[in-house]
Backbone as ProteinMPNN parsed JSONL, in Angstrom:
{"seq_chain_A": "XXXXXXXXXXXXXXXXXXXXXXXXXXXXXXXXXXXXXXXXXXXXXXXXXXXXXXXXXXXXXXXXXXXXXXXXXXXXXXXXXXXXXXXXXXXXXXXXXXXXXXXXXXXXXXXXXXXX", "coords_chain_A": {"N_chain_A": [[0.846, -1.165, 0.0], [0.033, 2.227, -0.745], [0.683, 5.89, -0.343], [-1.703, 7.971, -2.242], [-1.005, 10.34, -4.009], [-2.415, 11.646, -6.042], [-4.662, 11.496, -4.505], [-4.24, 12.6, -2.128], [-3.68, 15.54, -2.591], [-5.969, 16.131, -4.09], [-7.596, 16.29, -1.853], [-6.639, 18.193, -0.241], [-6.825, 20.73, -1.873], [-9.338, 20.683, -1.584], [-10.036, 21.371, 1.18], [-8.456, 23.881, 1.337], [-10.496, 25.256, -0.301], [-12.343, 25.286, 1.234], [-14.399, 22.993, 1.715], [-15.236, 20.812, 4.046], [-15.853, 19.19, 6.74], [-16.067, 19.139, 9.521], [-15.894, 16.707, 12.064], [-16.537, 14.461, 14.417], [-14.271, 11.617, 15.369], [-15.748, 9.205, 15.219], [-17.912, 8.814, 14.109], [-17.59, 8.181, 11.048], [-18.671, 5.627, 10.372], [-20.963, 6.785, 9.347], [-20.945, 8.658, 8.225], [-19.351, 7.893, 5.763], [-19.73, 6.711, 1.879], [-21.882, 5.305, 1.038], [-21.961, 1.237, -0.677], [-23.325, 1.781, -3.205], [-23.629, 4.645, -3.289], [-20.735, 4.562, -4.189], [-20.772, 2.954, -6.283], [-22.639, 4.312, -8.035], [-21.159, 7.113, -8.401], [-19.017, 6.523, -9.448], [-20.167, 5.359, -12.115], [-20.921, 7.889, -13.152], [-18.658, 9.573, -13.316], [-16.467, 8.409, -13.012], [-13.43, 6.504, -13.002], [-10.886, 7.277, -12.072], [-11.576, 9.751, -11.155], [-12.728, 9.063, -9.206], [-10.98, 7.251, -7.448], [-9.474, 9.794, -6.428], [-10.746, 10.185, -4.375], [-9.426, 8.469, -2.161], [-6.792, 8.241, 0.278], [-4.838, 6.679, -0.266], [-3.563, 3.857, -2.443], [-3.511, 0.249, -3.576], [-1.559, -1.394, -4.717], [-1.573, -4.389, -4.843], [-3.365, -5.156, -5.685], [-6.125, -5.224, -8.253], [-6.206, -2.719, -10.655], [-8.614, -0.217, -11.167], [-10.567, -1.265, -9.328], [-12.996, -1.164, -6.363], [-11.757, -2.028, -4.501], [-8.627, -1.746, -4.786], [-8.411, 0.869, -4.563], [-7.918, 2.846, -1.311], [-9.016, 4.046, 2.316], [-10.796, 6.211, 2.0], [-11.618, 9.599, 1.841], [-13.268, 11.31, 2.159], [-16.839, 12.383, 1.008], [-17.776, 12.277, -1.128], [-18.48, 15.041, -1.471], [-17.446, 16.69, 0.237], [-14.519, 16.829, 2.391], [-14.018, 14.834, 5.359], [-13.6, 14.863, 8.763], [-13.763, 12.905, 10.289], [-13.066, 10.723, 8.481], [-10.383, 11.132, 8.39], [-9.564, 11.145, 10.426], [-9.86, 8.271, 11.008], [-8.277, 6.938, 9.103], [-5.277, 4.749, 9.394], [-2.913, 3.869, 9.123], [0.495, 3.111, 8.071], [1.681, 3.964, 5.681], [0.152, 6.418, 4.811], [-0.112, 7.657, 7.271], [1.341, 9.92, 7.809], [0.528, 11.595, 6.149], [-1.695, 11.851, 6.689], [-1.844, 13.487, 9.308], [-1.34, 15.599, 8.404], [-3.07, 16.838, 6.578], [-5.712, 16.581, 8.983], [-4.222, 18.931, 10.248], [-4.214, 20.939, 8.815], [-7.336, 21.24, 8.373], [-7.529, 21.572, 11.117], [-6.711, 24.192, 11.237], [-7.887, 25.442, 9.295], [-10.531, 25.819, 10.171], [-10.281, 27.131, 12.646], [-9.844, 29.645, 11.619], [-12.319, 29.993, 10.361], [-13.671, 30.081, 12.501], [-12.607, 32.65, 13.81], [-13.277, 34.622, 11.843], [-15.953, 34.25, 11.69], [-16.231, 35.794, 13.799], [-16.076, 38.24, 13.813]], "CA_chain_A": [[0.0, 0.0, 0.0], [1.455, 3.486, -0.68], [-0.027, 6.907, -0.707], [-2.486, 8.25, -3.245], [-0.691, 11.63, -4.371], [-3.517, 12.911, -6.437], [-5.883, 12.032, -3.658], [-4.086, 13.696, -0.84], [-3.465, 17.111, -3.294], [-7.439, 16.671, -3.875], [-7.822, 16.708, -0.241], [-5.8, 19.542, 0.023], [-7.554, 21.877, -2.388], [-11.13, 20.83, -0.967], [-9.444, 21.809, 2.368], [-8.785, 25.163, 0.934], [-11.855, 25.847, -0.84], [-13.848, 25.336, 2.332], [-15.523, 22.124, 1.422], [-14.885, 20.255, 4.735], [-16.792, 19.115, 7.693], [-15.054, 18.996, 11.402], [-17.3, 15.907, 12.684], [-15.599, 13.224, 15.378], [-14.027, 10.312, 14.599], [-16.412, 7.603, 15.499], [-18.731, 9.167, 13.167], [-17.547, 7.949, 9.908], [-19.584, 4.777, 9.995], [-22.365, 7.195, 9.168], [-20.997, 10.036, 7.01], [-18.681, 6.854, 4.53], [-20.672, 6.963, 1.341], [-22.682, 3.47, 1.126], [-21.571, 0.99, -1.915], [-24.481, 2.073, -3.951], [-22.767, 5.345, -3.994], [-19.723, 4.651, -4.642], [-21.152, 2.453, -7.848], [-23.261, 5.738, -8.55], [-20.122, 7.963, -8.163], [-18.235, 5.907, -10.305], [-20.327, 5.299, -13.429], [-20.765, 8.804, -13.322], [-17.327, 10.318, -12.961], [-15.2, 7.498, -13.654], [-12.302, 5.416, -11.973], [-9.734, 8.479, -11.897], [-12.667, 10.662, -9.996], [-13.179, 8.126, -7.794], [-9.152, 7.253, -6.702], [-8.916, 11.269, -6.016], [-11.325, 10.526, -3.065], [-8.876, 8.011, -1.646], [-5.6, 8.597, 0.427], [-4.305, 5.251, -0.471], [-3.916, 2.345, -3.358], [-3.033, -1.059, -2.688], [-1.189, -1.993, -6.425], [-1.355, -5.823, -4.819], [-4.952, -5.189, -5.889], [-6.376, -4.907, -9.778], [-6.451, -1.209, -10.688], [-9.638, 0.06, -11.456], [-11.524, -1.44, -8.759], [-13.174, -0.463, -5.67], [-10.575, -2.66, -3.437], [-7.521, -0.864, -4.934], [-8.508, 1.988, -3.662], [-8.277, 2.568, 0.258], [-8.774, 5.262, 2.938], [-11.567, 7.784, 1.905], [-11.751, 10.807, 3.195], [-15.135, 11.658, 1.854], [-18.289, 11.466, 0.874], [-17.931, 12.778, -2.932], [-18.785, 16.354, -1.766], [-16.625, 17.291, 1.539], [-13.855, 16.041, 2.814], [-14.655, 14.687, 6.565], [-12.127, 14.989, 9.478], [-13.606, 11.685, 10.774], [-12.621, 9.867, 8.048], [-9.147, 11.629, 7.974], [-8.871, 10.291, 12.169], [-9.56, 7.297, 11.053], [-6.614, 6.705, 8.188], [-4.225, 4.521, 10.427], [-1.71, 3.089, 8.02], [2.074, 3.565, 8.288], [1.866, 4.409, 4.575], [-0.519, 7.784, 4.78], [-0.019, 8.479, 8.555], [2.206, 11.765, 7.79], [-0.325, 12.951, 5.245], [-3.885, 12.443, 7.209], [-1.419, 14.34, 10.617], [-0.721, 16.84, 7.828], [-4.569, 17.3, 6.427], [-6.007, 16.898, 10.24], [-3.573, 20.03, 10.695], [-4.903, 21.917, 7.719], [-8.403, 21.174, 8.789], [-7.761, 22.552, 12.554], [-6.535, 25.461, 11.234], [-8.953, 26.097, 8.267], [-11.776, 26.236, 11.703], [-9.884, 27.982, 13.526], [-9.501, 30.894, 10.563], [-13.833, 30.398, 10.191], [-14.502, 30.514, 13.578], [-12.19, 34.101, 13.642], [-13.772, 35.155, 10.595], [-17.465, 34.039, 12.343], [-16.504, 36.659, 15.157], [-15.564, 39.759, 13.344]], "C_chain_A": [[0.897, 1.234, 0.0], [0.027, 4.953, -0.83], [-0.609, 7.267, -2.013], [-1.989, 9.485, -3.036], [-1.724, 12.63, -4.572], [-4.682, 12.264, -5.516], [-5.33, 12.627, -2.891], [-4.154, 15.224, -1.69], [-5.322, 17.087, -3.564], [-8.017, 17.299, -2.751], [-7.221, 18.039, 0.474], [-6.31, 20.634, -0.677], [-8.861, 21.823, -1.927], [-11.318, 21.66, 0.18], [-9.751, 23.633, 2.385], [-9.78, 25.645, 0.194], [-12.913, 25.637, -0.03], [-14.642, 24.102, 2.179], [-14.758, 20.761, 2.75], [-15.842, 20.081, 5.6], [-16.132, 18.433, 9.05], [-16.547, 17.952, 12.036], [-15.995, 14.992, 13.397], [-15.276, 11.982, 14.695], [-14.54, 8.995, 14.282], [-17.867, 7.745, 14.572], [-18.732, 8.785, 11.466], [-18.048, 7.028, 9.489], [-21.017, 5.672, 9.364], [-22.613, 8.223, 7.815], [-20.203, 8.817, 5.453], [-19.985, 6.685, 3.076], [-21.101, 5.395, 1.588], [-21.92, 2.864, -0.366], [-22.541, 1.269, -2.885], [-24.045, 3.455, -4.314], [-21.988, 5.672, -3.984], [-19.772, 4.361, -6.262], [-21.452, 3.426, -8.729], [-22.136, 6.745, -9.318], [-19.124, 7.422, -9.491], [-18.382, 5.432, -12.3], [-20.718, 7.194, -13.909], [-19.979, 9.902, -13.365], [-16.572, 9.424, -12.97], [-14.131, 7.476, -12.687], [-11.111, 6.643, -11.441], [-10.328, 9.401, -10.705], [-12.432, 10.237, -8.824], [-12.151, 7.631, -6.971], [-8.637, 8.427, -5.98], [-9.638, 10.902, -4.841], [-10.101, 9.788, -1.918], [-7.11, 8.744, -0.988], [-4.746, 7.341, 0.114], [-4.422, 4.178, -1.402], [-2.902, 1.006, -2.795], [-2.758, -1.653, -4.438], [-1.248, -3.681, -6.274], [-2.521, -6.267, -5.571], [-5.2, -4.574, -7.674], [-6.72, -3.216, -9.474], [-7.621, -1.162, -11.196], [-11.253, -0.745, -10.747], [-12.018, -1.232, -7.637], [-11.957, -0.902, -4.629], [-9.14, -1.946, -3.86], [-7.253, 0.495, -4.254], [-9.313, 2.262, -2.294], [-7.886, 3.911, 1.008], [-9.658, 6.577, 2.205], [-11.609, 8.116, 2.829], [-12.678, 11.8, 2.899], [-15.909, 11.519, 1.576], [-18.611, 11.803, -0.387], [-18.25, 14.25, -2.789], [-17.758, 17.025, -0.87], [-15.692, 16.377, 1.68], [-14.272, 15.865, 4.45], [-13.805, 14.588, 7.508], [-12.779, 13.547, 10.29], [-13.012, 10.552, 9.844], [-11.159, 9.949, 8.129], [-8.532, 11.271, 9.67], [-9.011, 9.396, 11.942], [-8.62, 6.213, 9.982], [-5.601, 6.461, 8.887], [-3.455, 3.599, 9.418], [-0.307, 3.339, 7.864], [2.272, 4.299, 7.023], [1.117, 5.828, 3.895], [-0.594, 8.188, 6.393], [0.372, 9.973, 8.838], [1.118, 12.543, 6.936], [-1.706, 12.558, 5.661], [-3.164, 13.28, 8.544], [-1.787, 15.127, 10.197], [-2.528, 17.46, 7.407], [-5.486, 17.291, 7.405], [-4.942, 18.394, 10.472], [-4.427, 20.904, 10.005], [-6.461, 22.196, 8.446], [-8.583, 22.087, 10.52], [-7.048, 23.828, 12.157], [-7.325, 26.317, 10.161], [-10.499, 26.377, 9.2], [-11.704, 26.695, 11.909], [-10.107, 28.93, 13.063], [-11.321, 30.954, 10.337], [-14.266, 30.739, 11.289], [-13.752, 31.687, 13.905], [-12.728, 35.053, 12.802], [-15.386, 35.408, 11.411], [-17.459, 35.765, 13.262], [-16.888, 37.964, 15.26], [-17.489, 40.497, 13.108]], "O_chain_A": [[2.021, 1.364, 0.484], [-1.122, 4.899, -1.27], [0.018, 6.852, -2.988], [-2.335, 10.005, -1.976], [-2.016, 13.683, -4.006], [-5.804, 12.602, -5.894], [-5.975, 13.659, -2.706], [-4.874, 16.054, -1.134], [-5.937, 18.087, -3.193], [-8.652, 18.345, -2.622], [-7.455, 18.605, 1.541], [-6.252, 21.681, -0.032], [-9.525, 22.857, -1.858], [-12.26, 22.43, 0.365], [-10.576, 24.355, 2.945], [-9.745, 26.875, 0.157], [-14.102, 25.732, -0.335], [-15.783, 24.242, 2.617], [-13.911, 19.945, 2.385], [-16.845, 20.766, 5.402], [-15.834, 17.261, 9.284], [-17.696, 18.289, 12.319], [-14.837, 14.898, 12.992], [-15.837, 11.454, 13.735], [-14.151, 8.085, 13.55], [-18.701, 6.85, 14.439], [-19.687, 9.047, 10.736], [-18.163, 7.023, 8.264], [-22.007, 5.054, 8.973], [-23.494, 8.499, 7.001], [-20.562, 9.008, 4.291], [-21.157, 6.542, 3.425], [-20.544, 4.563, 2.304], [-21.38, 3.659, -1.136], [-22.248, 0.462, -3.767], [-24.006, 3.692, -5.521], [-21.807, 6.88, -3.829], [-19.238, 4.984, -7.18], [-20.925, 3.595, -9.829], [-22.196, 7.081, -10.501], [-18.648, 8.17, -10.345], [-17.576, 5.271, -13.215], [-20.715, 7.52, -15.096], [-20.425, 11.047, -13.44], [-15.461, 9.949, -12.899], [-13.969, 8.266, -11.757], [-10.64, 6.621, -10.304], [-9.771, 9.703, -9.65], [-12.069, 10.761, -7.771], [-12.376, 7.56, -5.763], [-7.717, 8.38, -5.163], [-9.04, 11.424, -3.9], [-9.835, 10.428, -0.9], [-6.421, 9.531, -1.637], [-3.63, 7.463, 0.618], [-5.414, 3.466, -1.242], [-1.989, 0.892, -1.978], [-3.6, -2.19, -5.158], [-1.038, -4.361, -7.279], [-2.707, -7.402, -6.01], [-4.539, -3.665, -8.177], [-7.252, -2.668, -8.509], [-7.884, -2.18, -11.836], [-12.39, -0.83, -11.21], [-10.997, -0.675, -7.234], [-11.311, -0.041, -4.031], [-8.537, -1.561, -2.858], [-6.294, 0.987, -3.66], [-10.506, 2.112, -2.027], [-6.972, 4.677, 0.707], [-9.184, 7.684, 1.949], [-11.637, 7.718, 3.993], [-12.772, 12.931, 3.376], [-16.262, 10.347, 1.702], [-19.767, 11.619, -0.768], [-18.33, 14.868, -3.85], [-17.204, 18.012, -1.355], [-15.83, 15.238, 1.233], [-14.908, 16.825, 4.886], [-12.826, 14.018, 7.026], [-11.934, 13.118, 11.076], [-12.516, 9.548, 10.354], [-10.561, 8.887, 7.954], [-7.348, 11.175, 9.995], [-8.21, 8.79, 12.654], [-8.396, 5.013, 10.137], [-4.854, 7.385, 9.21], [-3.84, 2.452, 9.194], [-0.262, 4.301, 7.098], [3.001, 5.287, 7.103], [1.387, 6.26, 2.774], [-1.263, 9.192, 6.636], [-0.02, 10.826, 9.635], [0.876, 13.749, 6.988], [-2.716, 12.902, 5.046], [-4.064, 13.951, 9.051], [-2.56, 15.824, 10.853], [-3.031, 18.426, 7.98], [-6.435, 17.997, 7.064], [-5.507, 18.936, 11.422], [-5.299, 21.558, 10.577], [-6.699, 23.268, 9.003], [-9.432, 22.891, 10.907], [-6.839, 24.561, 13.124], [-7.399, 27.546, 10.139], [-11.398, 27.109, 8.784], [-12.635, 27.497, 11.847], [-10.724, 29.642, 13.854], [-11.711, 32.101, 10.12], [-15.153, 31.589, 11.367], [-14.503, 32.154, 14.761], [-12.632, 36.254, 13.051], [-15.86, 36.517, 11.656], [-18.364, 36.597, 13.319], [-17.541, 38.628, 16.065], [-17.664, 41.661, 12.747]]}, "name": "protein", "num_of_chains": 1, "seq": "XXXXXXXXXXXXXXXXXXXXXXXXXXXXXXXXXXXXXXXXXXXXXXXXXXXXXXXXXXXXXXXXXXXXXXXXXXXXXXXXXXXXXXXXXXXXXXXXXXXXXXXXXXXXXXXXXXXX"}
């Protein structure tokens, strides 16, 4: 298993364009999309789309199928900071610390903004 480049840099511009959602970690059983739409997601935006959601591929695994790609960190619209606490893999550990960072400081900068 090794990091997904162009999904963490997706995750990183969603980050900055505000499309995030600060929810707890034990919450991602709820916000994970279902396989129905992932299938959805997929005949409609295609295999490339659908790898950007991931922080992780597993090349042991056929490319272009849902098992190759591992570690979402959303739900096709936001990225979710529960899914991004629960990315425990030696092989994306430094880059869900690094997008959990981003995320507590892209709050921090709305809830300053909120105040004004």
């Amino acid at each position: 298993m090794k990091l997904n480049e162009r999904g963490f840099e997706k995750a990183r511009e969603l980050i900055a364009d505000r499309r995030f959602v600060i929810d707890d970690r034990h919450t991602w059983i709820e916000h994970r999309p279902s396989s129905r739409d992932e299938i959805e997601f997929i005949a409609a935006h295609g295999w490339d789309a659908y790898g950007r959601w991931h922080l992780a591929v597993d090349d042991a695994l056929p490319a272009r199928t849902r098992t190759h790609y591992r570690f979402p960190y959303g739900d096709f619209r936001d990225v979710h900071r529960c899914a991004i606490l629960s990315a425990d893999h030696d092989a994306i550990r430094g880059a869900a610390r690094f997008l959990d960072e981003l995320l507590q400081t892209a709050q921090a900068r709305e809830r300053s903004h909120s105040r004004r």
